[in-house]
C-alpha positions in Angstrom: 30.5 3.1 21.4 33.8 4.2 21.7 37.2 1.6 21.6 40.3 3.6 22.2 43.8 1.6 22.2 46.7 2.3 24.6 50.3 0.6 23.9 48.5 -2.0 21.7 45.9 -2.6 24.5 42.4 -2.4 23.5 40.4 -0.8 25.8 36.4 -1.8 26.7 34.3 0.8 27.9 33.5 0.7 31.8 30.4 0.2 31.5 29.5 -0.4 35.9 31.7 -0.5 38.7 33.1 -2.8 41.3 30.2 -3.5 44.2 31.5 -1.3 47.4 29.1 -0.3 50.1 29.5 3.0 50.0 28.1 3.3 45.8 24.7 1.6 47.2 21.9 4.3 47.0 19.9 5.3 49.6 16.4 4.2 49.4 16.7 1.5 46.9 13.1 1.3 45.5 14.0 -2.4 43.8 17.2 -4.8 43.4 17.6 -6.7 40.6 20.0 -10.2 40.4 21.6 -10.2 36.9 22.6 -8.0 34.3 21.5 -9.5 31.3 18.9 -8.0 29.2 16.6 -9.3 30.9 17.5 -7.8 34.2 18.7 -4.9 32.4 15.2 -4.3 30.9 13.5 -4.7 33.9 15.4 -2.4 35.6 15.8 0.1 32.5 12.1 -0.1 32.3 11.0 0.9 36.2 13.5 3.7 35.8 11.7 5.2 32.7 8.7 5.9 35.4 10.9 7.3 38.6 11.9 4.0 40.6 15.8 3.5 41.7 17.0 0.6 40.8 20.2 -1.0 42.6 21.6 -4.0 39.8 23.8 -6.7 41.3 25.5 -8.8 38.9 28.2 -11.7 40.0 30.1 -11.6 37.1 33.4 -8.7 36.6 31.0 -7.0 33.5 27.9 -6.6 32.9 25.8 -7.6 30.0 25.2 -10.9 30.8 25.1 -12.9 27.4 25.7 -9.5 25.5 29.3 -9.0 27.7 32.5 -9.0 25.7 36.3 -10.4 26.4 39.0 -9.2 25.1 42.0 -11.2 23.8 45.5 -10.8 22.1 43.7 -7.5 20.7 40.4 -9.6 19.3 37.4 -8.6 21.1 35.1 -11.1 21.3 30.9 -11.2 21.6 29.7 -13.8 23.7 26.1 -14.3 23.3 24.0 -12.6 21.1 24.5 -13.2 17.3 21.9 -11.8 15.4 18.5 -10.7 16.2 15.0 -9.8 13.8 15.3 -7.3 11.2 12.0 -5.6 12.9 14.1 -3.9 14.7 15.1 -1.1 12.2 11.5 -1.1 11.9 10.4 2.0 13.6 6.4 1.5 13.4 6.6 -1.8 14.7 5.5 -2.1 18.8 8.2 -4.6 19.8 11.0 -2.7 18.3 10.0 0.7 19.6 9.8 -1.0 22.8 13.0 -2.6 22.8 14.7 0.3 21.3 13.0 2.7 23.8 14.8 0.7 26.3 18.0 1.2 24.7 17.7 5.3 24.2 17.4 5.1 20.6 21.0 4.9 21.4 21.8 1.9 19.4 22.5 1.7 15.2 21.3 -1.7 14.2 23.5 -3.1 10.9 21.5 -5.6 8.0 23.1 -9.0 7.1 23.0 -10.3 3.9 19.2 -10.2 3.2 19.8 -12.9 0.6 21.3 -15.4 3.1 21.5 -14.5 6.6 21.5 -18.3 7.6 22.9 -21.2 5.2 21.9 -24.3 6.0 24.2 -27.5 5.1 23.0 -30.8 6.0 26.0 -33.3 4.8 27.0 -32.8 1.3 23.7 -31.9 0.3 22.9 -28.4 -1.3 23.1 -25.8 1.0 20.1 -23.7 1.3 20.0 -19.8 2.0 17.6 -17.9 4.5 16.4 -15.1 3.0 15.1 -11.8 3.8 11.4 -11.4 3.8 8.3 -13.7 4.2 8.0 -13.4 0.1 11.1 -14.4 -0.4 11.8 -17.1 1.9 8.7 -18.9 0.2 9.9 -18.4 -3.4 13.1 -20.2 -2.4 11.4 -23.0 -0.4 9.4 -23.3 -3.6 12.2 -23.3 -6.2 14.1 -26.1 -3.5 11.0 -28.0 -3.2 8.2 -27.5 -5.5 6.5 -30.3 -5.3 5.9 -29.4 -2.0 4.4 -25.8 -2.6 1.1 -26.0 -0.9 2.6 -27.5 2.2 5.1 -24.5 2.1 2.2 -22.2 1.9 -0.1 -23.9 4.9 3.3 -23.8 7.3 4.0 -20.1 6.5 0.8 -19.8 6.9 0.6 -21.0 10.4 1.9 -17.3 11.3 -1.2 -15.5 12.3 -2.3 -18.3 14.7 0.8 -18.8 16.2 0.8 -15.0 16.8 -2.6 -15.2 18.8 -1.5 -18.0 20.6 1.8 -16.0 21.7 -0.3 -12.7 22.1 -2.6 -14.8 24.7 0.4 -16.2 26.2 1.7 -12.4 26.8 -1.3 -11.3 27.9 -1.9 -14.1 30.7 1.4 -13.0 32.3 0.4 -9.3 32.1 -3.0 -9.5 33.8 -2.3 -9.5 37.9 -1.9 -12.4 40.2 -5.4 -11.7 41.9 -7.3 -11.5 38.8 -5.8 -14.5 37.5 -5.9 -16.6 40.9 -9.6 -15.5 41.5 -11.2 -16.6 37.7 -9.8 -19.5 37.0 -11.9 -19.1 33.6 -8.8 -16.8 32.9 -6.2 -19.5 32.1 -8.7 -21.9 30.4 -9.5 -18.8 27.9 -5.7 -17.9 27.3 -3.3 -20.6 27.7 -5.5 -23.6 26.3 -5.2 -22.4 22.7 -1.4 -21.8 23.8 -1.5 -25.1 24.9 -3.5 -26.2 21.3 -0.7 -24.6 19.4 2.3 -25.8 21.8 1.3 -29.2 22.5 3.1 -30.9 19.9 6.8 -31.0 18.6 8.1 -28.8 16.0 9.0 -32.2 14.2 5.7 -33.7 14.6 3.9 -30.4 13.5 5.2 -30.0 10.4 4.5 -33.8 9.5 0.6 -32.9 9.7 1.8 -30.6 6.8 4.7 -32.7 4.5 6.4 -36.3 4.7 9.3 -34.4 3.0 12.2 -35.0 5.7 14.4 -32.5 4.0 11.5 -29.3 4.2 10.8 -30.0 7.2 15.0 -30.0 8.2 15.2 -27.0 6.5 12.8 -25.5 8.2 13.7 -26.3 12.1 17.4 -26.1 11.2 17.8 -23.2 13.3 17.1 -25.0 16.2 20.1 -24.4 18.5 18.8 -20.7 19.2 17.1 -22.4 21.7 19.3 -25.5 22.4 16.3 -28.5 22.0 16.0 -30.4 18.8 13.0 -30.8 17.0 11.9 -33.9 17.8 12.0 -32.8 21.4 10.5 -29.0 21.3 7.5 -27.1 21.0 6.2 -25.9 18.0 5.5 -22.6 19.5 8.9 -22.3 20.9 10.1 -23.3 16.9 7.7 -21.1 14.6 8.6 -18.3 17.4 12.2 -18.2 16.0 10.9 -18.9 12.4 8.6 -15.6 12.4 11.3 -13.5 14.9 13.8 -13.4 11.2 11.0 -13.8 8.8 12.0 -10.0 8.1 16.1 -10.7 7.9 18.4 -10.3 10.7 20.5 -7.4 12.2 23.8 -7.4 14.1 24.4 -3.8 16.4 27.3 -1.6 15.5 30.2 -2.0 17.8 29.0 -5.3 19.4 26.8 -6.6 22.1 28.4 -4.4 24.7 26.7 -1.7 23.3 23.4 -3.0 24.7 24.6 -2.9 28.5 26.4 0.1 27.6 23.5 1.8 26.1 21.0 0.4 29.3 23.4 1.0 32.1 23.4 5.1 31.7 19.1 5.2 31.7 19.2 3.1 35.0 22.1 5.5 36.8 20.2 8.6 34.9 17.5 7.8 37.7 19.3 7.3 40.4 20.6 3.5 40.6 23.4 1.8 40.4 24.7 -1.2 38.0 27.4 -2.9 40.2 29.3 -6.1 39.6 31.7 -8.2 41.0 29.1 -9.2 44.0 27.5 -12.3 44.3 23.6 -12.5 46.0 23.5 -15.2 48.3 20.1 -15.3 49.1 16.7 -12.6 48.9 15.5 -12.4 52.5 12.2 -12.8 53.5 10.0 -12.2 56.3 9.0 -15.5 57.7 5.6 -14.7 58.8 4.3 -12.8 56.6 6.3 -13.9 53.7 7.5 -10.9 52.0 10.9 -9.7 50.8 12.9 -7.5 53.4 16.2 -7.7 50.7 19.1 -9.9 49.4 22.1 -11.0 51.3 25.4 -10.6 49.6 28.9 -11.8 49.1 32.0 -9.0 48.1 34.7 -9.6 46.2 36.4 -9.2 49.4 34.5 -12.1 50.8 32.5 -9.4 53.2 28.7 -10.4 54.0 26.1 -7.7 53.9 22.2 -7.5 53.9 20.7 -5.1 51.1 17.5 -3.9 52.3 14.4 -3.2 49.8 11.1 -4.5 49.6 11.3 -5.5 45.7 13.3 -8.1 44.4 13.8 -8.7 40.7 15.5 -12.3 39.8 17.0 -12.7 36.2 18.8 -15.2 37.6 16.2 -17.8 36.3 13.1 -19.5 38.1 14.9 -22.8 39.2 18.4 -20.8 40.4 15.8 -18.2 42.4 13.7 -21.0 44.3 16.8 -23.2 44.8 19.4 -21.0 45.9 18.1 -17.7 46.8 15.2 -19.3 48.9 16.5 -22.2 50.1 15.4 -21.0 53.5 12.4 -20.1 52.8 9.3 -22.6 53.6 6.0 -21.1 51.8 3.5 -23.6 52.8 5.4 -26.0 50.4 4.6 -23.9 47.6 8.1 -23.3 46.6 9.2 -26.9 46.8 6.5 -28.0 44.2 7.4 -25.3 42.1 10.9 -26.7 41.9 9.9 -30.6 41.7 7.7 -29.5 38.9 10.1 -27.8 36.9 12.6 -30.9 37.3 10.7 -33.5 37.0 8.1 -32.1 34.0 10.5 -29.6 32.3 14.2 -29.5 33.2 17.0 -27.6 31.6 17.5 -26.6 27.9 21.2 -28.0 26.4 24.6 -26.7 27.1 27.3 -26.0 24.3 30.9 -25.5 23.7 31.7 -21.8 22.3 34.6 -22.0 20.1 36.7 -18.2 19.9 38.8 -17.9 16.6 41.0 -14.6 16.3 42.1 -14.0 12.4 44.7 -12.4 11.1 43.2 -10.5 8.0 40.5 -8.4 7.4 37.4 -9.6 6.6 37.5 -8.6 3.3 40.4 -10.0 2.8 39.8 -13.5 3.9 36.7 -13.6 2.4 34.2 -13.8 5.4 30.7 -13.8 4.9 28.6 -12.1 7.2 25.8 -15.0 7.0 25.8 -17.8 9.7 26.6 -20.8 8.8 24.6 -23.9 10.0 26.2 -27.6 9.6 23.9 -30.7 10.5 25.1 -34.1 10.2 21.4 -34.9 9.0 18.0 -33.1 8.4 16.1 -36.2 9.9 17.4 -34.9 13.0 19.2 -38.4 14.2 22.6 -38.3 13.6 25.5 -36.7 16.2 28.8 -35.5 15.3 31.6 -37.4 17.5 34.3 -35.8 18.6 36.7 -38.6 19.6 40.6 -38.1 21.2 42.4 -40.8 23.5 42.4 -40.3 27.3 46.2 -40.8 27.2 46.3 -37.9 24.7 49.0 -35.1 25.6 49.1 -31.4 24.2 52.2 -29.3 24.1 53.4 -25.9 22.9 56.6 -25.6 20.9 58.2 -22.4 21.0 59.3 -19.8 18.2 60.6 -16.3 17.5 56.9 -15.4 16.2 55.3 -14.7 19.5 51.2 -15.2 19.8 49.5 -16.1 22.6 46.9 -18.6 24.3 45.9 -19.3 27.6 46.8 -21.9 30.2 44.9 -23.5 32.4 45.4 -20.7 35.2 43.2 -18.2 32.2 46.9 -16.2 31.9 48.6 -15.5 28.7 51.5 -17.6 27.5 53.4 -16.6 24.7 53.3 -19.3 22.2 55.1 -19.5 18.7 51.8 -18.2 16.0 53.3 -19.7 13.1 54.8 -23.1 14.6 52.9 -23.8 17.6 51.1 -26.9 17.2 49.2 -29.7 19.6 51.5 -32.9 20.0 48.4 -35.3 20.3 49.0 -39.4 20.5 48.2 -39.4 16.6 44.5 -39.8 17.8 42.4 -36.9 17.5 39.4 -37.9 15.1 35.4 -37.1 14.5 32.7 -38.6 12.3 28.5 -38.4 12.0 27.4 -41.7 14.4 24.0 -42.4 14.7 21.2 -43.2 17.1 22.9 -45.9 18.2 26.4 -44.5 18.6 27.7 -46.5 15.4 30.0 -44.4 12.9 28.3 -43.4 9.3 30.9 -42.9 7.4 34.8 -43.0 7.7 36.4 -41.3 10.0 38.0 -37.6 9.6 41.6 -38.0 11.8 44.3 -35.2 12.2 47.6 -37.2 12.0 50.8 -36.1 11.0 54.1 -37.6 11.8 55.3 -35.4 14.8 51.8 -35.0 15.9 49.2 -32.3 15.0 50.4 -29.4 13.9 47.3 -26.7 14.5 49.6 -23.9 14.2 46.6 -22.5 15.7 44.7 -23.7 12.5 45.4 -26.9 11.1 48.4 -27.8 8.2 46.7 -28.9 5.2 49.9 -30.3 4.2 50.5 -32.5 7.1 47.1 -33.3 8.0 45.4 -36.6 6.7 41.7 -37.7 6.5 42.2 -41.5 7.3 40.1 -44.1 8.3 40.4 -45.4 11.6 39.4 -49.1 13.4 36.7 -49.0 16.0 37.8 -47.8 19.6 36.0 -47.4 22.8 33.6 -44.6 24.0 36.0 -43.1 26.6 37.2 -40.2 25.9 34.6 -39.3 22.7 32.2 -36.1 23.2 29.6 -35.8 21.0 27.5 -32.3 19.6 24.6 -32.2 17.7 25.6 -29.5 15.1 27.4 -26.4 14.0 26.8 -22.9 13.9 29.7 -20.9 12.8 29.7 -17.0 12.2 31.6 -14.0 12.1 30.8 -11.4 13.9 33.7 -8.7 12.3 32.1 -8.9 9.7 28.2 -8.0 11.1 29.6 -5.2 12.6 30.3 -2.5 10.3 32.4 -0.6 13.0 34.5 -3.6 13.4 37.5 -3.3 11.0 37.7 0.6 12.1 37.8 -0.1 16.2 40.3 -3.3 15.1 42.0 -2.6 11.6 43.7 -5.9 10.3 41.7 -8.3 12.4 38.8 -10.7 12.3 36.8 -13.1 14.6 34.9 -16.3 14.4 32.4 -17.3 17.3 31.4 -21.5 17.0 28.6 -23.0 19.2 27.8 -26.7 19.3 24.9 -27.6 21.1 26.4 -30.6 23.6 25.3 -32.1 27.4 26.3 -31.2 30.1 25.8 -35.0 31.2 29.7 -35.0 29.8 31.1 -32.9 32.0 29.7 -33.8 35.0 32.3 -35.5 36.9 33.9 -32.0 37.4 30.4 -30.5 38.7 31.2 -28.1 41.3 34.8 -27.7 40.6 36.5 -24.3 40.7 37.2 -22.6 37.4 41.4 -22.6 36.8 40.9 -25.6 39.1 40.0 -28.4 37.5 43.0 -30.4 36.7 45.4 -31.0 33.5 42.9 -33.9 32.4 39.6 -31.4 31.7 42.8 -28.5 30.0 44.1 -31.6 27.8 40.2 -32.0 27.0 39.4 -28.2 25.8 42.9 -28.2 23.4 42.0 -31.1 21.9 38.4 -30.4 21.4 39.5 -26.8 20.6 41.8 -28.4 17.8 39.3 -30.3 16.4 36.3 -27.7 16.4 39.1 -25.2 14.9 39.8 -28.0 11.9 35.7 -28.3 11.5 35.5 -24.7 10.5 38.9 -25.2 8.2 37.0 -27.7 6.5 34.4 -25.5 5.8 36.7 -22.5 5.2 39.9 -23.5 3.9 40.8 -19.7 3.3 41.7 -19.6 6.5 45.0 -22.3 6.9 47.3 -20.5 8.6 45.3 -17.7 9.6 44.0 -18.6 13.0 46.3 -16.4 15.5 44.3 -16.7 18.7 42.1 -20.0 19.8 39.6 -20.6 23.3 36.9 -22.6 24.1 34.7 -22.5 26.7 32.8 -25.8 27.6 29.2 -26.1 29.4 31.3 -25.6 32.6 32.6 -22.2 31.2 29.2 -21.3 30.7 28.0 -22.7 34.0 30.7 -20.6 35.8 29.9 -17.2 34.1 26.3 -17.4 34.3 25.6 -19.3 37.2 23.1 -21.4 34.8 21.9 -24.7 36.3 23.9 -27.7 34.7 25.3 -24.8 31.8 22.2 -24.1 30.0 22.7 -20.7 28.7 18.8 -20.7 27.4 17.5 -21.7 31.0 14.2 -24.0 31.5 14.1 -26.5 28.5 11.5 -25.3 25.3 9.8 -28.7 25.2 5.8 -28.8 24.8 5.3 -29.4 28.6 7.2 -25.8 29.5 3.6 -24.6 27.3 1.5 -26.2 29.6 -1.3 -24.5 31.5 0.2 -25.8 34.6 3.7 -25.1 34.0 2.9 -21.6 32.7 0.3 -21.0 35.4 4.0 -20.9 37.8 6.2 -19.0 35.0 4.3 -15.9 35.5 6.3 -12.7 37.3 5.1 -13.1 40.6 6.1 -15.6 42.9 4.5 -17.1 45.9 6.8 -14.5 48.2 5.3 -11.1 48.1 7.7 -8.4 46.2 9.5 -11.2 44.6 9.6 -11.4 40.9 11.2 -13.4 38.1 12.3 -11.9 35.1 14.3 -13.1 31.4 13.9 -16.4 29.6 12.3 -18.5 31.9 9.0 -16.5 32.0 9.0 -16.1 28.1 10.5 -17.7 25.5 14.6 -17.9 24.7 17.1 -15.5 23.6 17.8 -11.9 23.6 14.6 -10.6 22.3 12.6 -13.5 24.9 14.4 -12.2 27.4 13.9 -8.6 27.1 10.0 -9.3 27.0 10.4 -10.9 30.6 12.2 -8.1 31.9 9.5 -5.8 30.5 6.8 -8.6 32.0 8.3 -8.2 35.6 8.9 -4.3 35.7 5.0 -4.2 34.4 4.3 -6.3 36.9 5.7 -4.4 40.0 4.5 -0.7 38.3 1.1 0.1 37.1 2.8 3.2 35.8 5.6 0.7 33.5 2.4 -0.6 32.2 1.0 2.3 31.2 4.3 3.9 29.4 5.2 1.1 27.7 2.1 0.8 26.0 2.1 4.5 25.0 5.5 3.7 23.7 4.2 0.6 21.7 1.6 2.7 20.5 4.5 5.4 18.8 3.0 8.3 21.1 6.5 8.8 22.5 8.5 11.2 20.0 11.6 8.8 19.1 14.6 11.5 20.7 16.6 13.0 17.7 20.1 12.0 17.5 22.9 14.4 19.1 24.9 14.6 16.2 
């Protein structure tokens, strides 16, 4: 990927265009909703074998998850923060696959294979993900070794949980005939799915060990799926244990190369990526219930019908049934679909997504390229609160050192870098509360005399950790954990493209119960209350990662947060869930899993992405390949001869 700079302006490579009538092709063989990698893999996928594929996407770039922003000259990755090492493993079937899908055209980077994740629960010691199955065990053994055999009966959990996921892919592979007409079929491959998924990751492990902390250690990761572990599957769990059991890899120049990589195969055939145009509904023949096309919404507010006779959602299976066929009546089928989904599964958790731009290099400041992962507690039931007053105000103060942030329109003002700072009503505060609400310890509160002074990154010198007297609830938002990373530093092209520079991505895993009195509302919309709200919980997420790196006082030049709505408003994800349908053991269920297949009850409708898989960017590109294997027998058939390494990997240009 190429980054070129014009008068100080970075520039993003286009990777689609602007929907206009005139750039839909003729013939459209199928239309896909969504342009993350699930849709993108679906559609990549059926172009590998000679279909067109048109690709509608709402959103101004695509890439879904893996889209970037760019800010005050900091680019910024959205979604996709590491994936499996496996990847850079050219024999393996998942990663040719995946990479086939990309045109080889994508250099994976290694993070540090001797902690890609550190794990810090409270002020105990933190403990380091390492790369390789070997050596992951030798430090669980050195942390815990009275608890070696347990440590060795968990890791060794891996070849059954890999049959039970293999029968789970294999269900969804065979077609909806063969699997409607022997119903022997789903009691052979999804009851041991069923045998392995049944149970919480939590209550798994305690067959294993009654050692809280092991068993924390190993479920810390949790929030790559958004369910704690007291609340999801096992399989879900052990899935994301096994998926960096080899280390984790970042790609060089950032997510956008995924979408820029995928976008070329799918136009190489004859389709056409095209954003900025909103699907409104898939239209279906009433009588014989099959797809005749979508309906769709310009940017210019124009409505047009798209006809094709294939649909592809990405969109997710509760967004397709409620909005895209809200019209549609299928003998009921579609309406117990839904009611199942809500009433048995529902949606994974939201998050806030914290944006820090640095001044410094990487090297400089000291960055490692490991995540970092803070939990209040490894038992699981303790919550950081993040409290503020509802009568709290935040103002900018002016200098002659001009940075920038962004109001509550999403424009640029130009604020003061080295003296801007949040005038808060001396109450911004968090602490670790637990089950019951009830603070732990004392609290952590940013006072100073004038106010808080963040200067974009909090004052060490006129900040003060005191403890406060009990308040009320109102105002107080509570998260279940940190994950804080860098992604300059993952990418080894990043301090080339952006000399000088470095970012910081935060997620905290939150619900979207919080935010739900401004449901519906219109992004840039939504009032000076919910913009007070984002800068102080901005300024108190920004002083979390200060904590935890106090390099970085005074180095913090740029500063956004998006809250579930952001997400919500992006993605077009029910209630903000960025991992879709919730990974609990009832998602694993032969009955839910019987509907979470690729086909749906309307003929040449298909659902594709996290929702018919498991989570993530790597889930999500298995259900795209599920769907397009689904509509092509020809798919089928070249992607396993590509999983089999009979397709000659293409030698690089250069």
């Amino acid at each position: 990927m190429v980054l070129s700079s014009l008068s100080g302006v970075l520039l993003l490579p286009c990777v689609s265009q602007v929907f206009k009538p005139k750039l839909v092709p003729e013939k459209v063989d199928v239309i896909v909703i969504g342009s993350g990698i699930g849709g993108l893999t679906a559609a990549v996928a059926l172009s590998r074998v000679g279909k067109r594929v048109l690709v509608l996407e709402q959103h101004g770039k695509a890439g879904g998850c893996t889209h970037v922003f760019s800010k005050n000259g900091y680019v910024f990755d959205t979604g996709l923060h590491y994936l499996g090492a496996t990847l850079m493993d050219a024999s393996d079937p998942f990663s040719r696959i995946f990479n086939a899908c990309l045109g080889w055209n994508v250099t994976w980077a290694k993070m540090d294979p001797n902690c890609y994740d550190k794990i810090v629960f409270g002020d105990a010691e933190p403990f380091s993900f390492r790369e390789g199955k070997s050596a992951l065990a030798g430090e669980l053994n050195r942390r815990f070794p009275a608890d070696a055999a347990a440590v060795r009966q968990i890791l060794g959990l891996q070849r059954k949980v890999e049959m039970a996921f293999g029968k789970l892919v294999l269900w969804k592979l065979l077609p909806e005939w063969l699997r409607s007409r022997f119903p022997f079929l789903a009691r052979a491959l999804l009851c041991p799915v069923a045998n392995v998924a049944s149970k919480t990751a939590y209550e798994t492990l305690r067959q294993f060990t009654d050692n809280e902390e092991l068993i924390g250690v190993l479920l810390s990761q949790w929030a790559n799926y958004n369910l704690p572990p007291k609340e999801s599957s096992f399989l879900q769990a052990y899935a994301i244990l096994m998926h960096y059991l080899s280390g984790a890899v970042y790609p060089c120049g950032g997510s956008i190369s995924l979408a820029n990589a995928m976008v070329p195969i799918i136009e190489g055939a004859g389709g056409k990526v095209l954003t900025r145009v909103e699907v409104q509904q898939v239209l279906v023949n009433q009588r014989s219930k099959t797809v005749e096309g979508v309906r769709v919404r310009t940017r210019s507010g124009e409505v047009m019908d798209v006809p094709c006779p294939t649909v592809v959602s990405s969109a997710g299976a509760l967004v397709t049934f409620k909005r895209f066929l809200s019209d549609v009546d299928s003998g009921g089928e579609i309406a117990k679909r839904v009611e199942l989904l809500e009433r048995k599964v529902g949606m994974s958790r939201s998050m806030f997504s914290l944006f820090l731009g640095l001044k410094g290099s990487s090297e400089d400041l000291g960055l490692p390229s490991g995540n970092l992962w803070f939990h209040p507690s490894y038992q699981f039931d303790r919550r950081i609160r993040l409290e503020r007053r509802p009568q709290s105000h935040v103002g900018v103060q002016g200098g002659d050192n001009e940075g920038k942030r962004s109001n509550s329109q999403g424009e640029d003002e130009k604020v003061d870098a080295a003296s801007a700072h949040y005038t808060v009503a001396k109450e911004l505060s968090w602490c670790i509360v637990d089950t019951k609400g009830l603070p732990e310890e004392e609290r952590r509160s940013l006072q100073s005399a004038n106010g808080v002074n963040s200067r974009h990154g909090l004052d060490s010198e006129e900040v003060k950790l005191v403890k406060e007297p009990e308040r009320s609830n109102e105002g107080n938002f509570e998260i279940d954990c940190l994950f804080i990373s860098f992604p300059s530093v993952k990418d080894p092209e990043s301090e080339v493209q952006h000399p000088g520079g470095s970012t910081c991505c935060v997620l905290a895993p939150t619900d979207y119960s919080q935010f739900q009195k401004w449901a519906g509302s219109v992004k840039g919309k939504r009032g000076t209350d919910y913009e007070d709200i984002k800068k102080d919980l901005a300024t108190l997420l920004t002083a979390m990662v200060l904590e935890r790196f106090p390099q970085l006082e005074g180095k913090v030049d740029y500063v956004d947060l998006g809250t579930p709505l952001t997400i919500e408003h992006y993605l077009k994800s029910l209630q903000g869930a960025p991992y879709g349908l919730a990974f609990s053991p009832v998602r694993f269920a032969p009955e839910v899993q019987q509907i979470l297949c690729p086909e749906t009850p309307i003929k040449g409708l298909y659902l594709a992405g996290q929702d018919t898989m498991v989570n993530g960017i790597a889930g999500a590109h298995l259900g795209g390949l599920l769907a397009a294997a689904a509509i092509s027998k020809w798919c089928l058939l070249d992607l396993f001869w590509e999983a089999a390494g009979w397709t000659r990997k293409p030698k690089n240009d250069e």
